[in-house]
N, CA, C, O and CB atoms as a CASP TS submission, in Angstrom:
PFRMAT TS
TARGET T0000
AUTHOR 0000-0000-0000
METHOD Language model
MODEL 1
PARENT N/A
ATOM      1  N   UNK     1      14.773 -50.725  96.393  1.00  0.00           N
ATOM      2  CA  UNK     1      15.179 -51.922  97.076  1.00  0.00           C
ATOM      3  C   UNK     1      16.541 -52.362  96.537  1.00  0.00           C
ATOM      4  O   UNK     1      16.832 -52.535  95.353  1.00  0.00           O
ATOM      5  CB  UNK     1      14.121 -53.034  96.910  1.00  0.00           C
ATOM      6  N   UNK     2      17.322 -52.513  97.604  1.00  0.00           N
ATOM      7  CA  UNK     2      18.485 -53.077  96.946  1.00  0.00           C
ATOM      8  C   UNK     2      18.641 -54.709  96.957  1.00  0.00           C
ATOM      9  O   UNK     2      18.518 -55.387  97.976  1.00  0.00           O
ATOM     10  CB  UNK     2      19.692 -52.447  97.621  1.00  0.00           C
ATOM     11  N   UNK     3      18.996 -55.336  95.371  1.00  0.00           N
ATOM     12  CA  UNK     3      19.338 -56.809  95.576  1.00  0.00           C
ATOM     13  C   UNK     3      21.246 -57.126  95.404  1.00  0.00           C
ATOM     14  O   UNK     3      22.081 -57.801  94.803  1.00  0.00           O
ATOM     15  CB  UNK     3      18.315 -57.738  94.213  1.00  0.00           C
ATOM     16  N   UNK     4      21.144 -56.531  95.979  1.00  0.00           N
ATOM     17  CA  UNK     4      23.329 -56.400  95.820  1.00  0.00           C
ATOM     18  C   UNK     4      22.899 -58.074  96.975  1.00  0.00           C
ATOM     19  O   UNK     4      21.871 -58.403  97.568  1.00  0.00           O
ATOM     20  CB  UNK     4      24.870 -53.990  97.205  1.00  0.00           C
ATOM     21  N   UNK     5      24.027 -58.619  96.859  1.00  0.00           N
ATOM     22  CA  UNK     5      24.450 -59.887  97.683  1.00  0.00           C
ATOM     23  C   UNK     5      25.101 -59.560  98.751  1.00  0.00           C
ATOM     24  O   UNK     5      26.036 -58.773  98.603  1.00  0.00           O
ATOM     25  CB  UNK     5      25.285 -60.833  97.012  1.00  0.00           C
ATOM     26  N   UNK     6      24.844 -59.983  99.886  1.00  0.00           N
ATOM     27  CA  UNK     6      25.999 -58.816 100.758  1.00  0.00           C
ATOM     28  C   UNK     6      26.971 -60.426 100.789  1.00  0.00           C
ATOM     29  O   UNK     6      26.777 -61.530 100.280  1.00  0.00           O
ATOM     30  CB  UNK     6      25.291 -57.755 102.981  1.00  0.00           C
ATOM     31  N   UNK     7      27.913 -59.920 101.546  1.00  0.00           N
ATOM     32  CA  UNK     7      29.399 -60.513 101.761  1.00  0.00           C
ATOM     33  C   UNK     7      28.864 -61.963 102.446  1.00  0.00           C
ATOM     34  O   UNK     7      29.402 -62.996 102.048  1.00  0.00           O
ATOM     35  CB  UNK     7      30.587 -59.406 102.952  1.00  0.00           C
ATOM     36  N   UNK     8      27.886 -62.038 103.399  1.00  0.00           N
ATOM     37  CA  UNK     8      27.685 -63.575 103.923  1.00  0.00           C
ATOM     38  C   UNK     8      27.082 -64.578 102.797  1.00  0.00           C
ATOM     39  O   UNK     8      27.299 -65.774 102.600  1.00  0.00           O
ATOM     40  CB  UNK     8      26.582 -63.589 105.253  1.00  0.00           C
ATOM     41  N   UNK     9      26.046 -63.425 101.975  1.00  0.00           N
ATOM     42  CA  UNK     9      25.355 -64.083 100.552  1.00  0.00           C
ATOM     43  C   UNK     9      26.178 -64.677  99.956  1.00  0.00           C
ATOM     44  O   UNK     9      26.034 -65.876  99.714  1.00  0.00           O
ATOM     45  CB  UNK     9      24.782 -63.214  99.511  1.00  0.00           C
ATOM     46  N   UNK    10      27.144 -64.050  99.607  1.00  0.00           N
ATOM     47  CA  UNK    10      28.254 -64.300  98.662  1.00  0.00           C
ATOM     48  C   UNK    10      28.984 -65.674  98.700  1.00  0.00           C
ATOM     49  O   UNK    10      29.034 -66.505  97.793  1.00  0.00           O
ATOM     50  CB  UNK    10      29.252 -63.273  98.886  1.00  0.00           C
ATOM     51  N   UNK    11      29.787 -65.768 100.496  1.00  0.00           N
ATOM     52  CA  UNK    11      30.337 -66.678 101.102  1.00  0.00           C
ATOM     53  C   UNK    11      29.106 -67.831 101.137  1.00  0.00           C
ATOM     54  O   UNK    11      29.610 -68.934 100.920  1.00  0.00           O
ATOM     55  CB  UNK    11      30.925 -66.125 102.450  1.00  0.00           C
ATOM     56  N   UNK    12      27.866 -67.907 101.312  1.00  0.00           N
ATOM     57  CA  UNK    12      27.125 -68.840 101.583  1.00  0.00           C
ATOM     58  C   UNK    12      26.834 -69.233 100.070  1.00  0.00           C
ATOM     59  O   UNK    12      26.376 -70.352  99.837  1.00  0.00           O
ATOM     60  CB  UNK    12      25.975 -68.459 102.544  1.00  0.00           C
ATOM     61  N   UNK    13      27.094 -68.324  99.020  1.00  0.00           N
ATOM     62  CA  UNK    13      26.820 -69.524  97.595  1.00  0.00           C
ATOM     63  C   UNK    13      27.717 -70.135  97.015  1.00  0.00           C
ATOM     64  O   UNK    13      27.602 -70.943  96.093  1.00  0.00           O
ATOM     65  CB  UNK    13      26.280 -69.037  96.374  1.00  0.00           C
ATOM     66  N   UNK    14      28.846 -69.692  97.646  1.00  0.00           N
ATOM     67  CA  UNK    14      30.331 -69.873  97.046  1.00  0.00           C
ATOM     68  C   UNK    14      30.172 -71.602  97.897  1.00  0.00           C
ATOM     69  O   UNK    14      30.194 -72.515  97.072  1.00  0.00           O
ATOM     70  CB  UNK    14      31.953 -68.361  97.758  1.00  0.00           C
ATOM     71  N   UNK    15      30.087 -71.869  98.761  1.00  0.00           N
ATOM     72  CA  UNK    15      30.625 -72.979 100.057  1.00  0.00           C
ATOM     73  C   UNK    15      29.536 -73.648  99.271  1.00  0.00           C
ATOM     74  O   UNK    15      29.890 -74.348  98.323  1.00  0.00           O
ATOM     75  CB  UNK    15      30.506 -72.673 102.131  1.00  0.00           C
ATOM     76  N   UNK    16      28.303 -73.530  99.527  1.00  0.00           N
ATOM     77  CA  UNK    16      27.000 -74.092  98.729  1.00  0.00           C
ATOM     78  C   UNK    16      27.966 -74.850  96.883  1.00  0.00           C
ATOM     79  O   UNK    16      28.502 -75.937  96.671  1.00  0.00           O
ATOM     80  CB  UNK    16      25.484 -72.151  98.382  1.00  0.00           C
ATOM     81  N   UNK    17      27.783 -73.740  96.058  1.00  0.00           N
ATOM     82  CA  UNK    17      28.539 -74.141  94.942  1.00  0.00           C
ATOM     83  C   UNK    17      29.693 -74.907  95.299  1.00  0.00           C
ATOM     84  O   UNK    17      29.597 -76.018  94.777  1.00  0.00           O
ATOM     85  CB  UNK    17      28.926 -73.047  94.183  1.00  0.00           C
ATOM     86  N   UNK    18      31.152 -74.741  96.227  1.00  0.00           N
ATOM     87  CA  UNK    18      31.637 -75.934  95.835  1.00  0.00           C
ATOM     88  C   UNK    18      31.368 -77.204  96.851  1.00  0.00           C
ATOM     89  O   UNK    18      32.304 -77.998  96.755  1.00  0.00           O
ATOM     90  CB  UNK    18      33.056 -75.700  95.610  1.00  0.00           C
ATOM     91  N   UNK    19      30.494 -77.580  97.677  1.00  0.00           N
ATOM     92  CA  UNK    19      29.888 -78.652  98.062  1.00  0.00           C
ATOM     93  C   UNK    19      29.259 -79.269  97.000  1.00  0.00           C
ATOM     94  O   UNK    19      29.153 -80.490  97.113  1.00  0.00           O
ATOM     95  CB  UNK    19      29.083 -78.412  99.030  1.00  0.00           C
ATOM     96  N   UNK    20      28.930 -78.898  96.265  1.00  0.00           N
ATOM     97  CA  UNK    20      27.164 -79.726  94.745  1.00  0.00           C
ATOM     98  C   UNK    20      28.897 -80.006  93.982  1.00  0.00           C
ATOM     99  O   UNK    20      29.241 -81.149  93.682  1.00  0.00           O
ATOM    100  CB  UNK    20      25.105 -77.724  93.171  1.00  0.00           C
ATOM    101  N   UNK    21      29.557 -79.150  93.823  1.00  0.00           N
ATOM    102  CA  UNK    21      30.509 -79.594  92.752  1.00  0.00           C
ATOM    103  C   UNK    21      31.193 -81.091  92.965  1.00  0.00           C
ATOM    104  O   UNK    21      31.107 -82.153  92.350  1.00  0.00           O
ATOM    105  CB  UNK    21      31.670 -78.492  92.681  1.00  0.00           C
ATOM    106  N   UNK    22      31.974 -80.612  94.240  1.00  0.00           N
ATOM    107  CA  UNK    22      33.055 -81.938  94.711  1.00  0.00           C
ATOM    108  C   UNK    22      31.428 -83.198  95.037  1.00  0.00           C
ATOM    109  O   UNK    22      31.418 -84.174  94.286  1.00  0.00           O
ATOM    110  CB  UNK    22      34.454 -81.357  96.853  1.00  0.00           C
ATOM    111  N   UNK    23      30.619 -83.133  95.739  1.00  0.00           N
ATOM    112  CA  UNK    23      29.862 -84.019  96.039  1.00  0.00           C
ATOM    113  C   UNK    23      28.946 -84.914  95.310  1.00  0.00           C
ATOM    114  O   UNK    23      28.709 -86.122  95.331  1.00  0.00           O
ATOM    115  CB  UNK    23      29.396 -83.557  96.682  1.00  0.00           C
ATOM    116  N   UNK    24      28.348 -83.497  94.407  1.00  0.00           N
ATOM    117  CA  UNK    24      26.781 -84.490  93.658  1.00  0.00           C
ATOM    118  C   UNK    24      27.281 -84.547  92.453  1.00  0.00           C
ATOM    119  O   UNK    24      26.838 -83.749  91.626  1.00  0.00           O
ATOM    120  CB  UNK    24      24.948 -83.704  93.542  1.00  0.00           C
ATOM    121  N   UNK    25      28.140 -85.334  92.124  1.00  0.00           N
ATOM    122  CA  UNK    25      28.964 -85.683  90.311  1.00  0.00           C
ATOM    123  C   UNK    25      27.455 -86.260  89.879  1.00  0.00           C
ATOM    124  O   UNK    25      26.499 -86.620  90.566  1.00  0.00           O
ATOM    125  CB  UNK    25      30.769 -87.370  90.098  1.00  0.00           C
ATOM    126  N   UNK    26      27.680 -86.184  88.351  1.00  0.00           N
ATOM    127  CA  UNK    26      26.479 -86.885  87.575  1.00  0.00           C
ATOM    128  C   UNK    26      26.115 -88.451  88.095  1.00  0.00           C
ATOM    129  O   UNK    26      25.039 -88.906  88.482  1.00  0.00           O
ATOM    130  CB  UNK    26      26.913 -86.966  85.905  1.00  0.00           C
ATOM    131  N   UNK    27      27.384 -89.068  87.959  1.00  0.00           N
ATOM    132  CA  UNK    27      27.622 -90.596  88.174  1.00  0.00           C
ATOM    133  C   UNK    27      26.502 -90.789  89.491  1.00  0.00           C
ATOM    134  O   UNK    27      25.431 -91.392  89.434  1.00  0.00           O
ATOM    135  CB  UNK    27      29.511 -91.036  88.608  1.00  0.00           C
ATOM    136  N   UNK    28      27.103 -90.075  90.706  1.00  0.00           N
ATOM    137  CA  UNK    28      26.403 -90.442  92.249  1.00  0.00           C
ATOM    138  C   UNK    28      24.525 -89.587  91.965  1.00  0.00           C
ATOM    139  O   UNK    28      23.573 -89.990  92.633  1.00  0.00           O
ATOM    140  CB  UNK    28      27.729 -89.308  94.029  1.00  0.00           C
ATOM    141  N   UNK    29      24.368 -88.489  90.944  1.00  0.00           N
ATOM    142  CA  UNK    29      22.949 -88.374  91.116  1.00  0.00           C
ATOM    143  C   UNK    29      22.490 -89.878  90.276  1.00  0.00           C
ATOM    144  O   UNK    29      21.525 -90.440  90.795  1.00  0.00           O
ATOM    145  CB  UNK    29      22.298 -86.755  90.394  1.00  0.00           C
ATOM    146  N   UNK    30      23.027 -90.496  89.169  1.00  0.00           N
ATOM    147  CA  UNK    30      22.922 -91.474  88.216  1.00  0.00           C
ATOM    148  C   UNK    30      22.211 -92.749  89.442  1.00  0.00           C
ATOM    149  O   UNK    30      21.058 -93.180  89.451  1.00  0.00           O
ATOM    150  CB  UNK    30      24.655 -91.809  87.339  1.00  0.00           C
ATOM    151  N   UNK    31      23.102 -93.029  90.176  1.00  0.00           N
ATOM    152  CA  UNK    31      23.437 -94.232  91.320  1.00  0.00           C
ATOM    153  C   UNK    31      22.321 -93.835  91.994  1.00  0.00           C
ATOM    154  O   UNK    31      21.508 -94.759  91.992  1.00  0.00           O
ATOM    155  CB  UNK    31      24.967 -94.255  92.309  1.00  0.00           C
ATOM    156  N   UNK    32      21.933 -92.906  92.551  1.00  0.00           N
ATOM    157  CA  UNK    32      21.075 -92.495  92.986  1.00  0.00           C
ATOM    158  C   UNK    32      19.262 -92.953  92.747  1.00  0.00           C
ATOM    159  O   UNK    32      18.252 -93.341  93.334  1.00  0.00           O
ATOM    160  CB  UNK    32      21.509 -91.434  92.699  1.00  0.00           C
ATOM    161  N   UNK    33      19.795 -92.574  91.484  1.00  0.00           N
ATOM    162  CA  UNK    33      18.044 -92.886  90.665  1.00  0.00           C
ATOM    163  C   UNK    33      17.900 -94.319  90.481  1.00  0.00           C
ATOM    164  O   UNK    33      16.875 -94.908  90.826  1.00  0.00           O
ATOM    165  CB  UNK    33      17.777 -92.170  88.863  1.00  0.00           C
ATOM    166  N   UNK    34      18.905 -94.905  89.943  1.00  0.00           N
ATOM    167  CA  UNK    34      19.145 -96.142  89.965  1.00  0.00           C
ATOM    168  C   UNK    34      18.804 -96.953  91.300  1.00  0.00           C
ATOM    169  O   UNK    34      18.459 -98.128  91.173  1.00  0.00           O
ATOM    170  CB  UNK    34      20.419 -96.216  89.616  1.00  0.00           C
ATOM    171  N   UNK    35      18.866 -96.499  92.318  1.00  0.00           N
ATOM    172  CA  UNK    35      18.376 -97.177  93.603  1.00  0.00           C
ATOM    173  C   UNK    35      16.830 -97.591  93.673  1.00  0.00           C
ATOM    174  O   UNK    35      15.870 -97.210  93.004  1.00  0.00           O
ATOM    175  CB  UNK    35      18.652 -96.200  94.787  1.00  0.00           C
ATOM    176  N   UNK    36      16.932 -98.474  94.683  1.00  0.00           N
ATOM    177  CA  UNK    36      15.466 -98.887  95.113  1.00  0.00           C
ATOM    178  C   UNK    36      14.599 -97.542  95.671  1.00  0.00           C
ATOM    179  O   UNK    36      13.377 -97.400  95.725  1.00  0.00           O
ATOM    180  CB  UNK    36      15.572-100.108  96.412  1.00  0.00           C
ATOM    181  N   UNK    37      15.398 -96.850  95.965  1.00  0.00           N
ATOM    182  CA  UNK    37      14.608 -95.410  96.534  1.00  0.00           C
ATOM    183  C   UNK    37      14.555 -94.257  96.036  1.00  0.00           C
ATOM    184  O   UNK    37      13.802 -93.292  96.162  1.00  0.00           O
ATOM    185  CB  UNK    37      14.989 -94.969  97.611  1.00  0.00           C
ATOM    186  N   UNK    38      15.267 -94.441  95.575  1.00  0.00           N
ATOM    187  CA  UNK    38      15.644 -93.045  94.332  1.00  0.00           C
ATOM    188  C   UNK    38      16.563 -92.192  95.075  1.00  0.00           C
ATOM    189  O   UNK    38      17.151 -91.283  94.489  1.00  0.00           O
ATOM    190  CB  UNK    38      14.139 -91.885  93.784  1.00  0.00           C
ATOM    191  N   UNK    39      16.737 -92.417  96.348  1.00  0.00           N
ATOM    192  CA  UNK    39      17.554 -91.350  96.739  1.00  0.00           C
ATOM    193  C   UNK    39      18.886 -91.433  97.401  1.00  0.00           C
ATOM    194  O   UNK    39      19.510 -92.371  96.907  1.00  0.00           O
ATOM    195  CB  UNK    39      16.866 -90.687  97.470  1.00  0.00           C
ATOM    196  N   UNK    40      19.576 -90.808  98.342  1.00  0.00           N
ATOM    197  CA  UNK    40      20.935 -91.138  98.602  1.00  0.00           C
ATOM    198  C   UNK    40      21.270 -91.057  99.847  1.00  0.00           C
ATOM    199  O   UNK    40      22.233 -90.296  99.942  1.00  0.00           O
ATOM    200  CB  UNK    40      21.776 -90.434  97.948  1.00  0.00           C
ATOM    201  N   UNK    41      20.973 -91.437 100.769  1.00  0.00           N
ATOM    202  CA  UNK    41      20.748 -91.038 102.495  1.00  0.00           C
ATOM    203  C   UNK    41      21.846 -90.659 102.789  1.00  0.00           C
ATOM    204  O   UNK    41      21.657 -89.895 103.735  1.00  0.00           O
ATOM    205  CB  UNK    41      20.338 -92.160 103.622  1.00  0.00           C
ATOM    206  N   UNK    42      23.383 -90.723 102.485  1.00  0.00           N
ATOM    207  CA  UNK    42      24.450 -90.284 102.564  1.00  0.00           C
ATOM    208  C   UNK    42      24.650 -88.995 102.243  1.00  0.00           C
ATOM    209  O   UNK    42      25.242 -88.266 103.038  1.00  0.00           O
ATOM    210  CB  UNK    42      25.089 -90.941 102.033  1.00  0.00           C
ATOM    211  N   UNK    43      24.182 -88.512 101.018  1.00  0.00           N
ATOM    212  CA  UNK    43      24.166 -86.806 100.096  1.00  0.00           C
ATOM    213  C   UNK    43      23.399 -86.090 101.218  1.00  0.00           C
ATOM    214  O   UNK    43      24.016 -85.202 101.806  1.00  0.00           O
ATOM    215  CB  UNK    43      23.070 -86.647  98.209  1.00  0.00           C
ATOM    216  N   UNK    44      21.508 -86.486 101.787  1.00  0.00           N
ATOM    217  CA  UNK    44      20.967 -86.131 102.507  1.00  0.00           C
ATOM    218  C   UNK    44      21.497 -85.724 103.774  1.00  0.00           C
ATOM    219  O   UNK    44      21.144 -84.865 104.582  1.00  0.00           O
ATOM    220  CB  UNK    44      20.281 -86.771 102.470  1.00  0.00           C
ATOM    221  N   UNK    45      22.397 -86.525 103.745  1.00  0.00           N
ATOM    222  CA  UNK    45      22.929 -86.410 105.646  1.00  0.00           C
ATOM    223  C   UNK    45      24.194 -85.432 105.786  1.00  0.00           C
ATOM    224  O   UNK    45      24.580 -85.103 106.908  1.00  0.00           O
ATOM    225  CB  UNK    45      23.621 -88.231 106.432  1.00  0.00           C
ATOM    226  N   UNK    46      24.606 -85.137 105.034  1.00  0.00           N
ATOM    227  CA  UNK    46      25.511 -84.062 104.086  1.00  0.00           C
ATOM    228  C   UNK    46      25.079 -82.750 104.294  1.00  0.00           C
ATOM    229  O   UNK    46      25.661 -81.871 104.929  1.00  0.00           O
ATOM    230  CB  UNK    46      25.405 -84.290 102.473  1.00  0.00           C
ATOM    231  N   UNK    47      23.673 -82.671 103.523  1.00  0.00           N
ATOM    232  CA  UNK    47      22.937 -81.523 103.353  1.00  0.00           C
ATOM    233  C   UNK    47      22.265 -80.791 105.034  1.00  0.00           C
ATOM    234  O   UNK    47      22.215 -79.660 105.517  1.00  0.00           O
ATOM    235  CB  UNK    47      21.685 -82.053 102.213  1.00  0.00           C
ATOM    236  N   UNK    48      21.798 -82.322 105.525  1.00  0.00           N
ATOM    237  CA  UNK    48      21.613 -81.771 106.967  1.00  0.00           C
ATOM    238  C   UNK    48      22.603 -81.120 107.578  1.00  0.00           C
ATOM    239  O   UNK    48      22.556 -80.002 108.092  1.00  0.00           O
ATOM    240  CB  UNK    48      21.325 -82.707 107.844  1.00  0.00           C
ATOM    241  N   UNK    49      23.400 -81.778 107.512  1.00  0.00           N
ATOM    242  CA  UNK    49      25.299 -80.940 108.376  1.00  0.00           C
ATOM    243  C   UNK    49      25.385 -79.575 107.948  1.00  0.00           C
ATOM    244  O   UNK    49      25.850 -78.628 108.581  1.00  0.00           O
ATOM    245  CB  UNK    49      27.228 -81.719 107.631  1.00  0.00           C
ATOM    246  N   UNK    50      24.987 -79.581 107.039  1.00  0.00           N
ATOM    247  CA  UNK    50      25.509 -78.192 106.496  1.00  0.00           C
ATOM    248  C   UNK    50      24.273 -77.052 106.778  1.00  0.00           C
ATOM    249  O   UNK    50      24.493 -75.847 106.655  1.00  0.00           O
ATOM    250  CB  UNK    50      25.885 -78.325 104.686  1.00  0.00           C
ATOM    251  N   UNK    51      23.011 -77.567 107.152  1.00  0.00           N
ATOM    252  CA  UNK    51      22.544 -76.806 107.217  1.00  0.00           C
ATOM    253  C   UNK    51      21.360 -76.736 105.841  1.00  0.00           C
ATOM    254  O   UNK    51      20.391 -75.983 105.931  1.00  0.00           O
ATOM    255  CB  UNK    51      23.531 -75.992 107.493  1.00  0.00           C
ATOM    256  N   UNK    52      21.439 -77.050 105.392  1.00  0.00           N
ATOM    257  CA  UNK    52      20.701 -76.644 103.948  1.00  0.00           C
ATOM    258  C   UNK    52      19.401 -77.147 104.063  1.00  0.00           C
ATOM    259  O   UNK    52      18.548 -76.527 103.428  1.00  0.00           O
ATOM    260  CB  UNK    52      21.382 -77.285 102.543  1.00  0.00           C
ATOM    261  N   UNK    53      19.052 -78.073 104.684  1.00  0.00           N
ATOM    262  CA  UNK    53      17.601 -78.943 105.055  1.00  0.00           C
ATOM    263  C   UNK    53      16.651 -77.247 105.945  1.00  0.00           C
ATOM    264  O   UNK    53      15.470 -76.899 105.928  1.00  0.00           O
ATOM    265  CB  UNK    53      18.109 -80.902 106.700  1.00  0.00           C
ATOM    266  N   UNK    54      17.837 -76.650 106.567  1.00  0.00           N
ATOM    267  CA  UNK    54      16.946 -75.619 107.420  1.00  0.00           C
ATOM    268  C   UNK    54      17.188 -74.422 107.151  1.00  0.00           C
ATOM    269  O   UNK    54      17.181 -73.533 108.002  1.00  0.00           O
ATOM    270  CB  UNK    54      17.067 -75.662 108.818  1.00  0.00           C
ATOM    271  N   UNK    55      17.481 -74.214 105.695  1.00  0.00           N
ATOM    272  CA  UNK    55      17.603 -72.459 105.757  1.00  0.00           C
ATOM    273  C   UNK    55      16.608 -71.967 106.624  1.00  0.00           C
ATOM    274  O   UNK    55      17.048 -71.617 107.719  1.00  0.00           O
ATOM    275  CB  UNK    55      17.342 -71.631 104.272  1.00  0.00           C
ATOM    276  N   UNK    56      15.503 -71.849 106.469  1.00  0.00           N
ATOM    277  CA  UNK    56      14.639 -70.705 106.982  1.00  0.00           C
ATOM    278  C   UNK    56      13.759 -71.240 108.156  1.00  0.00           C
ATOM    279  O   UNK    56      12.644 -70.771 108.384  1.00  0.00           O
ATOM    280  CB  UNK    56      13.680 -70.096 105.782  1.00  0.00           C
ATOM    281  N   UNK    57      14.437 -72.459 109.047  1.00  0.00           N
ATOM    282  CA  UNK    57      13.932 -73.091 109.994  1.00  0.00           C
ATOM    283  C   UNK    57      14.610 -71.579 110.915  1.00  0.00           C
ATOM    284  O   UNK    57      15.699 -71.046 110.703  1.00  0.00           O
ATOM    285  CB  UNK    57      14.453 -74.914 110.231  1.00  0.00           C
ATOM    286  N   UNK    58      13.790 -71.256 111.720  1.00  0.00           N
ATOM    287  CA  UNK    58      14.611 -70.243 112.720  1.00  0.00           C
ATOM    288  C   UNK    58      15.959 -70.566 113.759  1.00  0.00           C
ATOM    289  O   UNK    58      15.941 -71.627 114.383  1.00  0.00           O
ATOM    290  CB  UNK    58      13.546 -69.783 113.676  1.00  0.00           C
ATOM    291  N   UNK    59      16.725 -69.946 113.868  1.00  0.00           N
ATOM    292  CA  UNK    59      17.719 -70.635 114.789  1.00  0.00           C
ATOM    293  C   UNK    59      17.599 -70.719 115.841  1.00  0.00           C
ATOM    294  O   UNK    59      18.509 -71.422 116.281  1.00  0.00           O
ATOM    295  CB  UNK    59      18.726 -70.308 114.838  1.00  0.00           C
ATOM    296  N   UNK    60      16.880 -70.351 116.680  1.00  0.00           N
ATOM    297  CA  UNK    60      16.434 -71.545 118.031  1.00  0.00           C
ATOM    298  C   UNK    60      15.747 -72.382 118.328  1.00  0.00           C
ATOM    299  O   UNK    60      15.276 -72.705 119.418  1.00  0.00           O
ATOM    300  CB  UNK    60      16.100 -71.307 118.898  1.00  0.00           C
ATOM    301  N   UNK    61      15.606 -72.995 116.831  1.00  0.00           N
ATOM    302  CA  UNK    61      14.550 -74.261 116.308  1.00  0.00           C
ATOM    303  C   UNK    61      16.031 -75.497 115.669  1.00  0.00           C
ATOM    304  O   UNK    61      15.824 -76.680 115.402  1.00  0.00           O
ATOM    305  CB  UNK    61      13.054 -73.467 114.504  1.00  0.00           C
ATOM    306  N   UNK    62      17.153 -74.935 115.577  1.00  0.00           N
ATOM    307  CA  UNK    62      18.471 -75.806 115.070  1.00  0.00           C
ATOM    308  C   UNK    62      18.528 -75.384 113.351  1.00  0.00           C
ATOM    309  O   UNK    62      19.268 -75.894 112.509  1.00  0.00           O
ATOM    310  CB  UNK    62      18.193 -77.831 115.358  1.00  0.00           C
ATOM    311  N   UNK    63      17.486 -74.275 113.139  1.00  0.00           N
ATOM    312  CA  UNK    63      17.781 -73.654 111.663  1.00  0.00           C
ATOM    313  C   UNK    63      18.737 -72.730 111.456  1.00  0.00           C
ATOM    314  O   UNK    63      19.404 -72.318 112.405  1.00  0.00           O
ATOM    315  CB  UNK    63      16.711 -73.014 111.124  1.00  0.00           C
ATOM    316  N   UNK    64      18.933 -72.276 110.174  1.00  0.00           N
ATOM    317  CA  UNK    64      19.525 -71.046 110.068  1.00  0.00           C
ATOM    318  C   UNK    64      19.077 -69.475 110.278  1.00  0.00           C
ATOM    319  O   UNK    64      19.571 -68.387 110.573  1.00  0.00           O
ATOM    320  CB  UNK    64      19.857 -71.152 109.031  1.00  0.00           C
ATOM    321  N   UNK    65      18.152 -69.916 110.024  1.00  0.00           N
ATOM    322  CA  UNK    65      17.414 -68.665 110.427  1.00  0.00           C
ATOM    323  C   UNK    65      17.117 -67.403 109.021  1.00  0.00           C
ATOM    324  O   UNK    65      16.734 -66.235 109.084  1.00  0.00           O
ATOM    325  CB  UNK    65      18.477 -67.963 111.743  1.00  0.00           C
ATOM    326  N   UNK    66      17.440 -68.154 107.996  1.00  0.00           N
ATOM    327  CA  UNK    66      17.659 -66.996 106.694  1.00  0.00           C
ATOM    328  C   UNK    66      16.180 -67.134 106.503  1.00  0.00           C
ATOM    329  O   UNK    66      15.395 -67.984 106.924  1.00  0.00           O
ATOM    330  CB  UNK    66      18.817 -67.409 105.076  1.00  0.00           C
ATOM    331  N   UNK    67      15.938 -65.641 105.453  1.00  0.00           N
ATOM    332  CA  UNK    67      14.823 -65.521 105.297  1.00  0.00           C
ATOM    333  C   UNK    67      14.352 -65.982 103.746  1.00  0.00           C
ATOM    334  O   UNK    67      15.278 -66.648 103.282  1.00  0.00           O
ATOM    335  CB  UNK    67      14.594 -64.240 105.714  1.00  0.00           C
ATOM    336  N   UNK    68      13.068 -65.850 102.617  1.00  0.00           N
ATOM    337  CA  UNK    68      13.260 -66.911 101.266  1.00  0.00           C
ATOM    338  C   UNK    68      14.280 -65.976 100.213  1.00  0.00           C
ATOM    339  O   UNK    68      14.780 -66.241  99.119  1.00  0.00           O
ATOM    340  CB  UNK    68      11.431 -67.333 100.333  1.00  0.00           C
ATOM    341  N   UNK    69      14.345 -64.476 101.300  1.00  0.00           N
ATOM    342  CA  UNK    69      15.465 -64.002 100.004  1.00  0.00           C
ATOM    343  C   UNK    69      17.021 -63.945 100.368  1.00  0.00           C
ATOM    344  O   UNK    69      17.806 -63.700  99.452  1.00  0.00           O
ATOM    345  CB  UNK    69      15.117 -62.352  99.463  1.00  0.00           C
ATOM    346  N   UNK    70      17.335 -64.085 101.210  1.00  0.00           N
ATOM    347  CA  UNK    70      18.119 -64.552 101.427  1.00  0.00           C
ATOM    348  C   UNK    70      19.125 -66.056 100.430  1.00  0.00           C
ATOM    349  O   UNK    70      20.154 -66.533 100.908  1.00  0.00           O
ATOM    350  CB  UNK    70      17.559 -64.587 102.503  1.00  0.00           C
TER
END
């Protein structure tokens, strides 16, 4: 079995990695917890855009369609 990353793997952890970088600083997960909810509906709505809420939702469901190894 091969686990090499192919070229979309690659591009999809790279974009992934620098989204968490520029976005989820310590401070905003900090602010975060600190809330009445614990969470950040702004970061969330982020994550939806991008896709990340649906990796493995199929794509003619509005997912991506990746599979869990992927």
């Amino acid at each position: 079995m091969d686990f090499t990353f192919t070229e979309d793997q690659l591009l999809f952890q790279s974009s992934v990695r620098d989204f968490l970088t520029a976005e989820v600083t310590p401070e905003r997960i900090r602010t975060s917890w600190a809330s009445a909810t614990g969470r950040d509906p702004a970061l969330w709505q982020q994550l939806v855009e991008l896709g990340l809420v649906g990796l493995t939702v199929p794509a003619e469901h509005g997912g991506l369609g990746m599979s869990e190894l992927d």
